[in-house]
N, C-alpha and C positions, 0 to 999 in steps of 0.2 A: 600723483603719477604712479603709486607701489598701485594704488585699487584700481586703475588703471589696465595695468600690466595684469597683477593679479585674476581679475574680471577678463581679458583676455586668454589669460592662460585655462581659467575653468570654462570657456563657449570652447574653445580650442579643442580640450580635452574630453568634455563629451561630447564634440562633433564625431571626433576620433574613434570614440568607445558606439557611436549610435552607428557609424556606418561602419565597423567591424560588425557589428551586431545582422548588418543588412548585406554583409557581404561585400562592402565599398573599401575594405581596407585591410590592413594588418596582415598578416603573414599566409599564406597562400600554401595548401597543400596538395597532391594530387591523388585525393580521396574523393569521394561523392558523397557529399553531405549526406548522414542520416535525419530524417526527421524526429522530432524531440518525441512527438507520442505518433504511436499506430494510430489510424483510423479504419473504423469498420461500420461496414452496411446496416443501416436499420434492422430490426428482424421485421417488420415488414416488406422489409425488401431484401427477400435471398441472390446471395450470387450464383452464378452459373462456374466458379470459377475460384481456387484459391485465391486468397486477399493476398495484396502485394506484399503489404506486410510479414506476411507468413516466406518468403523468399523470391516471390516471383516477380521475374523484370519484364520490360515489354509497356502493354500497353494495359490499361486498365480492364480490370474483366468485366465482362458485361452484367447485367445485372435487371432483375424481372420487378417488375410492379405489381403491388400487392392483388391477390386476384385475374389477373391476368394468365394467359395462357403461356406457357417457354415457348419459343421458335418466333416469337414477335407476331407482328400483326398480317401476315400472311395466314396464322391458323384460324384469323376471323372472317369468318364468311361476311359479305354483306346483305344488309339488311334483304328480307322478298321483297320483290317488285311483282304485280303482276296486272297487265292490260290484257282484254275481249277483244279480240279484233274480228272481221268478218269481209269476204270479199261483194258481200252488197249486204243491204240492210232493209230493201224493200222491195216489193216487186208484186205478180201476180200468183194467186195462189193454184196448182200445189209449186210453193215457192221453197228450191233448192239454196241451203246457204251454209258455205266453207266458214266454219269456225276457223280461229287460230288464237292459243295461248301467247301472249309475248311475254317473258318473263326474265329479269334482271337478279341476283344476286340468290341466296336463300344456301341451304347446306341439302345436297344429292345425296338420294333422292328425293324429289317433289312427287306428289302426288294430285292429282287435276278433276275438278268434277265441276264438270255445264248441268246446268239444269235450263230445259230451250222455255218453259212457261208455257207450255202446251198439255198440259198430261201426260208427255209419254217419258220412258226411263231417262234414267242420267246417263250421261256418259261419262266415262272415265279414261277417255281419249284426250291429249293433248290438245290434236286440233282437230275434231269430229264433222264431220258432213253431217247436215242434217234438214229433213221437209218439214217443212209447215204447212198440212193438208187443208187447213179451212183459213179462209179470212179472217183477219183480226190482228191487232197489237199485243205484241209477245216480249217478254223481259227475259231475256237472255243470261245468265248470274255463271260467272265464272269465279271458283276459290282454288287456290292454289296453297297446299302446303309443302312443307322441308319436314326433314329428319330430324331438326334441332326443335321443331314442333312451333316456328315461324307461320306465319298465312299470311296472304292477301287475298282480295277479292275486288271483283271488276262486273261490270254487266252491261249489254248492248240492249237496243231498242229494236225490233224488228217488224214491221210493217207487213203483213201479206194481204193482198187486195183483192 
């Protein structure tokens, strides 16, 4: 019956001592716990912002990923996109035809050059008008670059008969 009792009284008392430890028990103050040790950010990863640690309350400070830009991912352009479009693609020759650049993401300025596959100069117009004086199948080549030194490129097929 004593080992019993005994065995009772030591679960008892470290149940006692394990949730004082977690906060379940024992005497009650009206302080706000300090944490045992600071923790601090990788140096990979700087904060924008003193460590709480250091006195500051509120909310955690933000904090940048290694190589990344500050201001988040709003200062990342995305990726160029860039399609040839044309409002016809064949016809009889001398055959007039509207280029048009369509272009998605990339960092401004872009810079734009058609070459029609005919001989004559490039253009360095967005969306350039242009004749195709003789007959023949013509390759169209649109590249589009950014300032962050990004490209794409696209090309149409043009038919004049």
């Amino acid at each position: 019956m004593m080992r019993i009792l005994a065995c009772s009284l030591a679960v008892g008392l470290l149940a006692t001592v394990a949730l004082t430890g977690c906060g379940g028990g024992g005497t009650s103050t009206s302080e706000t716990p300090k944490p045992a040790t600071a923790t601090t950010a990788p140096a990979a990863a700087p904060t924008t912002a003193p460590a709480a640690a250091a006195g500051a309350t509120g909310a955690t400070p933000p904090t940048t990923a290694a190589g990344a830009k500050e201001g988040g991912d709003e200062d990342l352009a995305a990726p160029l996109l860039a399609w040839a479009d044309s409002d016809t693609d064949e016809g009889k020759a001398p055959l007039t035809v509207q280029f048009k650049a369509d272009v998605e993401g990339g960092t401004p300025p872009l810079s734009y050059v058609w070459k029609f596959g005919d001989g004559t100069p490039d253009s360095t117009e967005a969306n350039p008008k242009h004749v195709y004086q003789k007959p023949g199948k013509y390759r169209a080549d649109l590249e589009v670059k950014d300032s962050a030194g990004d490209s794409d490129s696209d090309y149409l097929e043009i038919d004049a008969q």
